[in-house]
N, C-alpha and C positions, 0 to 999 in steps of 0.2 A: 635649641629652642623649638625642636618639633612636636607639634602637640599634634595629637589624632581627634578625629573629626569623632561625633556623636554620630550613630545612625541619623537621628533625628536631623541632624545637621545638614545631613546629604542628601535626604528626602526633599528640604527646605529652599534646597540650591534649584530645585528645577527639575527632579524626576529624571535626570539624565543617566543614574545611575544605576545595575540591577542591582539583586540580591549581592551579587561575588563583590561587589563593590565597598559592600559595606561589613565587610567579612574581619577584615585585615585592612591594615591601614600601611600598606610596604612606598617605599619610597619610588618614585619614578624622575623622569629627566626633568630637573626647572627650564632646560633650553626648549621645550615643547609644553609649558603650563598655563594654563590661563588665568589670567588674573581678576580674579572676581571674588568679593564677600568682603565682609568686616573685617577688618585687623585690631587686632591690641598692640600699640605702637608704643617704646619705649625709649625717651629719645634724651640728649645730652648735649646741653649746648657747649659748642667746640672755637666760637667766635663768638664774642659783645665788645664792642668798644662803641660805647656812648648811648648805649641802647638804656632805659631805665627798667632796672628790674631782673636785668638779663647780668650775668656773668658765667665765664668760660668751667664748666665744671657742673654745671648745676644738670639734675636728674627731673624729670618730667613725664609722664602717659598723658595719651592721646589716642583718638579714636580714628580711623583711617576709614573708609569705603570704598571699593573698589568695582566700577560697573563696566560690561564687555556688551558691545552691543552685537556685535558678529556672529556667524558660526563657527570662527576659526578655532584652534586652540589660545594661538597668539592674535589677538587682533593688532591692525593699524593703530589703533587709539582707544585709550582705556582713559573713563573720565573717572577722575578724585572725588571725594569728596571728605575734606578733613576737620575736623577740632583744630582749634589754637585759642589761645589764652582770649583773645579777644571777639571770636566769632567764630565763622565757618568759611571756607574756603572753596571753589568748588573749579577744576579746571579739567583740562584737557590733556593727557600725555600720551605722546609716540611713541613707536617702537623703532627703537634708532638700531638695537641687533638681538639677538634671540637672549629673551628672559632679561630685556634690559628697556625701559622706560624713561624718558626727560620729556617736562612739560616748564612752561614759563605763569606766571599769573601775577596777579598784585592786590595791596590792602591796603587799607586808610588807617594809620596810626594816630595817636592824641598827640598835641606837643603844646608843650609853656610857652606862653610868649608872654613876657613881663606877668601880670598877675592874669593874664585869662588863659583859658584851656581851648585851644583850637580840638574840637574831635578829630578833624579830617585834615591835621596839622602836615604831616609826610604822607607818602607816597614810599609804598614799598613794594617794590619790583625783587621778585625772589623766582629762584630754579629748585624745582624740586626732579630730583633722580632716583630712580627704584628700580632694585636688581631683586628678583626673583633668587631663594639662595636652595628653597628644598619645594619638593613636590609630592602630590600621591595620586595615584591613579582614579580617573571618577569616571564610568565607562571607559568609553573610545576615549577620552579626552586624560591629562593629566592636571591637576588643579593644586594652584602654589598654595602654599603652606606656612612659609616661611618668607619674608624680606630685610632688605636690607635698604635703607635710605639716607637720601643726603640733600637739606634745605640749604640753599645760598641765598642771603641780601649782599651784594655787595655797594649799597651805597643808596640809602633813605634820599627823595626827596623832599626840601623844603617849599612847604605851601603857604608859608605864615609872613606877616610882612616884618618878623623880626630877620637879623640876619644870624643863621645858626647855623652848625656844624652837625648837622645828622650822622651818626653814627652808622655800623651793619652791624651783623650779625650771624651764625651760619649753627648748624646742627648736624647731628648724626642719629639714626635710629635703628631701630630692631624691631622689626613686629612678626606677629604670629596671628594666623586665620582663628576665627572664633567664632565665626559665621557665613549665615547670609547675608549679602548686602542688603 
């Protein structure tokens, strides 16, 4: 799923890179990448039980963003900022071992209760995980290319004063750089 970056791409990122940079697009180590820019996110939900709308199998894109605030290659913390069906996301993830990221967040789901619609019915607490899988050289620096992700809800809260069985749900993804953030 490696795509090569646009000259124009790499200019875009911040001037970090020269000429030779933008030459050839050869692959470099994901365990030293930085993760920064747009992704195209292709993702499959792989858990729904009780969820409305969601079932195990179904196919989905999404739009991913990826900001480093550091000089490192690998930062401490790389903040999200993602698409989902219902809004946007926007959190925090560590770097727990090299070219591997877990961050925690949560969203407000709609729920039934008898004939009205609570907006902010659940509570949902989810983990999102991202492992960097290809890289390419951008300067001194190496800039991921390629990921691989994994969303977990395991267990919506009830906000509503009916008494309900909230369901989870969990996902899998693939994305590919398509930009600057």
């Amino acid at each position: 799923m490696t795509r090569r970056l646009l000259p124009a791409s790499l200019a875009l990122l911040g001037g970090l890179a020269g000429p030779s940079a933008v030459a050839a697009a050869p692959s470099a180590p994901a365990s030293n990448a930085r993760l920064a820019g747009s992704f195209a996110m292709s993702g499959r939900v792989t858990v729904a039980s009780d969820v409305p709308g969601e079932r195990p199998g179904r196919a989905f894109h999404r739009s991913w963003a990826f900001s480093s605030q550091c000089g490192a290659a690998q930062c401490p913390t790389v903040t999200l900022r993602r698409d989902r069906a219902g809004g946007t996301d926007t959190l925090t993830l560590g770097r727990r071992s090299a070219a591997y990221y877990v961050g925690s967040g949560s969203f407000y789901a709609p729920v039934r209760c008898g004939s009205r619609i609570y907006p902010r019915g659940a509570l949902v607490p989810f983990t999102i995980a991202v492992r960097i899988t290809a890289a390419t050289p951008f300067g001194s620096l190496a800039l991921a290319t390629d990921i691989r992700a994994t969303y977990v809800n395991h267990a919506r809260r009830n906000l509503t004063p009916c008494v309900a069985a909230l369901g989870h749900d969990a996902a899998r993804y693939l994305g590919a750089l398509v930009g600057p953030a």
